[in-house]
N, C-alpha and C positions, 0 to 999 in steps of 0.2 A: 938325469932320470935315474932312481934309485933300481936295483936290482937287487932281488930276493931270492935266496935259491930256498927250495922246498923244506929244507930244514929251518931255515929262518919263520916262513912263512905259518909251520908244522906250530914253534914257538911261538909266533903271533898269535896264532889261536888259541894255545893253553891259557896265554895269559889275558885273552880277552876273556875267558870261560871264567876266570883267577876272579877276576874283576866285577865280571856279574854275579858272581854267585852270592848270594844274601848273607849278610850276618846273622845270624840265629844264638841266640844268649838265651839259657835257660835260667830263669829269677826260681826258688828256694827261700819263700818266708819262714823263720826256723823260729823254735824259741827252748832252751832246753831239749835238744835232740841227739845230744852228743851219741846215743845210741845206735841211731840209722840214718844221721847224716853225711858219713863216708861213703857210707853203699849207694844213698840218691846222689850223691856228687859225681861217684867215678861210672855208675852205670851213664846217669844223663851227659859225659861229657865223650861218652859216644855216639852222641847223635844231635852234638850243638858245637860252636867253635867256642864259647864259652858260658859258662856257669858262675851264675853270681848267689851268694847267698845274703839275706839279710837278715842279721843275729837281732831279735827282737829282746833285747834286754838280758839275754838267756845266763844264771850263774854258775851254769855248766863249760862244759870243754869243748860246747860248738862250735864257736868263733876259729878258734887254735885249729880243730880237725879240717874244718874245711876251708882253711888259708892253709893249713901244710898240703891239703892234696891239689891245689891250686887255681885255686876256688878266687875270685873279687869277694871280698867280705865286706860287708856295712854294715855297721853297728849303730844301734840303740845305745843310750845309757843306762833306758827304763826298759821296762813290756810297758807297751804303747799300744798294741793288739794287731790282728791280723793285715785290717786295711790299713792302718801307720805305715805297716812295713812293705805292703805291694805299694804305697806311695812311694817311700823312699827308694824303692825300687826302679821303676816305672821311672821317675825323676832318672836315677845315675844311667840305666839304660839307653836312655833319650841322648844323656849327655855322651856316652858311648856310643851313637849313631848306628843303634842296630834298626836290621831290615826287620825282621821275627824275634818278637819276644815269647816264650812258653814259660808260664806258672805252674807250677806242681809242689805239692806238701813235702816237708823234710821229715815225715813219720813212717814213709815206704808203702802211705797209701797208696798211692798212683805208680803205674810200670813205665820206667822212662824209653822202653824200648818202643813202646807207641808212642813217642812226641813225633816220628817221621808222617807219622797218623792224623796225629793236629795239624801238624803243619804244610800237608801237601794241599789243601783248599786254598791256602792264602799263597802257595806257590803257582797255581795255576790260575790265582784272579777270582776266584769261586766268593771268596770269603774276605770279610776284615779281622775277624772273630770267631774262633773258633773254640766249643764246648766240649769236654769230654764228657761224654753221656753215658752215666752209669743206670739210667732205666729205659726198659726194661728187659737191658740187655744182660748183666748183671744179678744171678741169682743168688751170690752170696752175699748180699746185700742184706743185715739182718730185718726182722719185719718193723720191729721198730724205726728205724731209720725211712725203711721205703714209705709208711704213714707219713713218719714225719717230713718228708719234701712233699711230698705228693701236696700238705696244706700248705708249706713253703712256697713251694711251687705258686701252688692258686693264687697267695696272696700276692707275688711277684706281678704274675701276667695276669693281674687286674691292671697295673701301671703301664705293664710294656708288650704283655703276650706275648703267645707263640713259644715255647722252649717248653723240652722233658724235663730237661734240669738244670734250673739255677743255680741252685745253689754247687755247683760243681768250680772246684777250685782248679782242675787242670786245664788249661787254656791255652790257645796260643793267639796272638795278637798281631796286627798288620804295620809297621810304618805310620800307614794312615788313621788307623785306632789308633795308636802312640802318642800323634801329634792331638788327636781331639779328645779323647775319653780324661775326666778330672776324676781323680779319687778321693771322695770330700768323706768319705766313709772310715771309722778307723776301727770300730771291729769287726765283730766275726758276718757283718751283715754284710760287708765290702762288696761278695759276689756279685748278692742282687744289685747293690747300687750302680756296679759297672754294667751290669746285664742292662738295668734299666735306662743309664745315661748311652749306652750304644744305641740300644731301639732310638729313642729319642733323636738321636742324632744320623739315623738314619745308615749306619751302617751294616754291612753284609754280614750276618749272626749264622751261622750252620752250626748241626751239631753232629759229630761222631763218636759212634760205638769204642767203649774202652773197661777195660776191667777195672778194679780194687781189689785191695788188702785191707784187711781191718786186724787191728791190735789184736793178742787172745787173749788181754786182760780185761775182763768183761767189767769189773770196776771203775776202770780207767775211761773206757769204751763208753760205761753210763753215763759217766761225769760230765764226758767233753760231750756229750747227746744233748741231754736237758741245757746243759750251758750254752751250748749252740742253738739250741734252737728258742729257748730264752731273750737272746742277744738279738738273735738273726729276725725275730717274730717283732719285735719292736722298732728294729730297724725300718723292716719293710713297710709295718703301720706309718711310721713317720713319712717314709719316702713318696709309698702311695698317695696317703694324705695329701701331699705338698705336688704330687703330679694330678691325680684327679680328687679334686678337692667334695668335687659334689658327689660326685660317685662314695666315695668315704664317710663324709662328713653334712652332704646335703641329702641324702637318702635318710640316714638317721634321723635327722632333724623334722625333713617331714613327714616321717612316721610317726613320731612324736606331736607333729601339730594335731595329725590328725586324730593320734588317743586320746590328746588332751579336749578338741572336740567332741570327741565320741564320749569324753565323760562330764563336760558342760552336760552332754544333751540329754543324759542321764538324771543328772543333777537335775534340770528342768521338768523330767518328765515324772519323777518320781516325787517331786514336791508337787505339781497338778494331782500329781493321783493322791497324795496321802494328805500333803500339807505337810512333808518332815524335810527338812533342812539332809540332803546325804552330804555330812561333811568331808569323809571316805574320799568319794568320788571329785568332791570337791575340790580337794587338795593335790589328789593324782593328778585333776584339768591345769591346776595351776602349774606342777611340779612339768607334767608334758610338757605343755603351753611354751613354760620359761626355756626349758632345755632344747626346746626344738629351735627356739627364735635363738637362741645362741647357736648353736650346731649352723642355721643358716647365714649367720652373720661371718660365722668362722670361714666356712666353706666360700662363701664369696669374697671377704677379705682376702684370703689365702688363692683364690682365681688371679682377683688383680694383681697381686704380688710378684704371682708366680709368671705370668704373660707380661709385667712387667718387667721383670728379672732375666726372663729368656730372650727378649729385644734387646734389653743391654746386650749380655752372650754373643747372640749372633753381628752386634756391631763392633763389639770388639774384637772376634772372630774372624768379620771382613774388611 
């Protein structure tokens, strides 16, 4: 029979605490940031065991800064865009067996002193996913920006619902999100697509209150606006599309049947009354007519596809 005096025992404890306590790796998609990717490196790696960065092609002095401050670095050899590199991310993390992953910008949008913010939901089981939610908690948010998610937004949670902000790149993530969320996304539209493939798969989505920083170069500030949401607005069309097809794709379609209807009967009724051919209206019935019967054929096509697509998933799954 083994005997343990209190100081042994005292140690057994530490080190079962040692043992449970989660890994927490904070991921940094960078691309050209040599600027403020020191200060997101060393603020975030007090409040993670480790920080990984992923240099997106960048021909700056990123890569170098955040491997001297002791940083995991992965490289690109190109810019490959936003969601490339939370894949290649996401991917090395997994293979590093962490318990919590948190995402946050290498531009010092995000305050890495709130990641203990993100990440206590998914410490006490609440959450698989969690959002940092810049509305409309956040009043330095400029107004363009807040417009622009706000349609962001909508077009998102047509697909998946529920969420202030999608489009929010600071996150933290569960294990279990880990092993299921696929990042098939490689630009800037990445957010929603993970936003979207979590609902889908039925994980636990919360979101919590967190500040911003935005650049003061209001040039720079416009560029990456319009571009973003350019990118991110087409994404989400595709994505929607491809989860509710009729919703998208079959509502158009028979609106269109029904104008193209509305101007046969036009056509019809204005040759009783005159005897004139309206070719006008004529051609609008036809132009409807054809676009709607496509728009229907698409949207059903793209149904079976996609219920087919997600039966494979889930049997490879299980």
């Amino acid at each position: 029979m083994k005997n343990y005096t209190s100081s042994s025992l005292v140690s057994a404890e530490k080190r079962e605490i040692v043992e449970a306590k989660p890994l927490v790796i904070a991921c940094i998609p960078a691309y050209n940031e040599e600027k403020t990717i020191a200060k997101v490196v060393l603020q975030a790696k007090k409040y993670v065991d480790k920080v990984l960065v992923c240099d997106d092609g960048s021909t700056d002095m990123t890569s170098e800064i955040a491997e001297g401050l002791g940083a995991i670095v992965v490289r690109h050899e190109r810019n490959l865009g936003k969601g490339a590199a939370l894949r290649s991310s996401f991917d090395a993390v997994w293979k590093i067996g962490a318990d919590i992953l948190v995402t946050l910008d290498g531009d010092d949008q995000h305050c890495p002193e709130e990641i203990p913010r993100l990440v206590e939901p998914i410490l006490k089981g609440d959450a698989d996913v969690v959002i940092g939610c810049r509305f409309p908690f956040d009043d330095s948010i400029p107004a363009r920006r807040r417009w622009g998610n706000r349609i962001l937004n909508s077009l998102t949670n047509l697909s998946a619902g529920g969420a202030k902000d999608t489009q929010s790149g600071f996150r933290a993530y569960s294990k279990t999100a880990l092993d299921v969320i696929d990042v098939t996304e490689d630009g800037l539209g990445v957010d929603s697509q993970i936003f979207i493939d979590a609902k889908v798969k039925n994980l636990k989505v919360v979101e919590v209150p967190v500040s911003t920083r935005y650049p003061k170069d209001v040039k720079t500030s416009k560029k990456n606006f319009f571009r973003q949401g350019y990118d991110v607005l087409f994404s989400i069309l595709e994505l929607v599309s491809e989860r509710k097809p009729f919703l998208f794709l079959g509502i158009p379609g028979l609106a269109l049947l029904i104008l193209g209807g509305s101007s046969f009967f036009l056509v019809l009724r204005i040759f009783n009354e005159t005897r004139q051919f309206a070719i006008g209206h004529a051609m609008l019935g036809v132009a409807s007519t054809l676009m709607g019967t496509l728009l229907l054929f698409a949207a059903l096509i793209l149904y079976v596809m996609g219920k087919r697509l997600r039966r494979l998933e889930n049997r490879i799954r299980h």
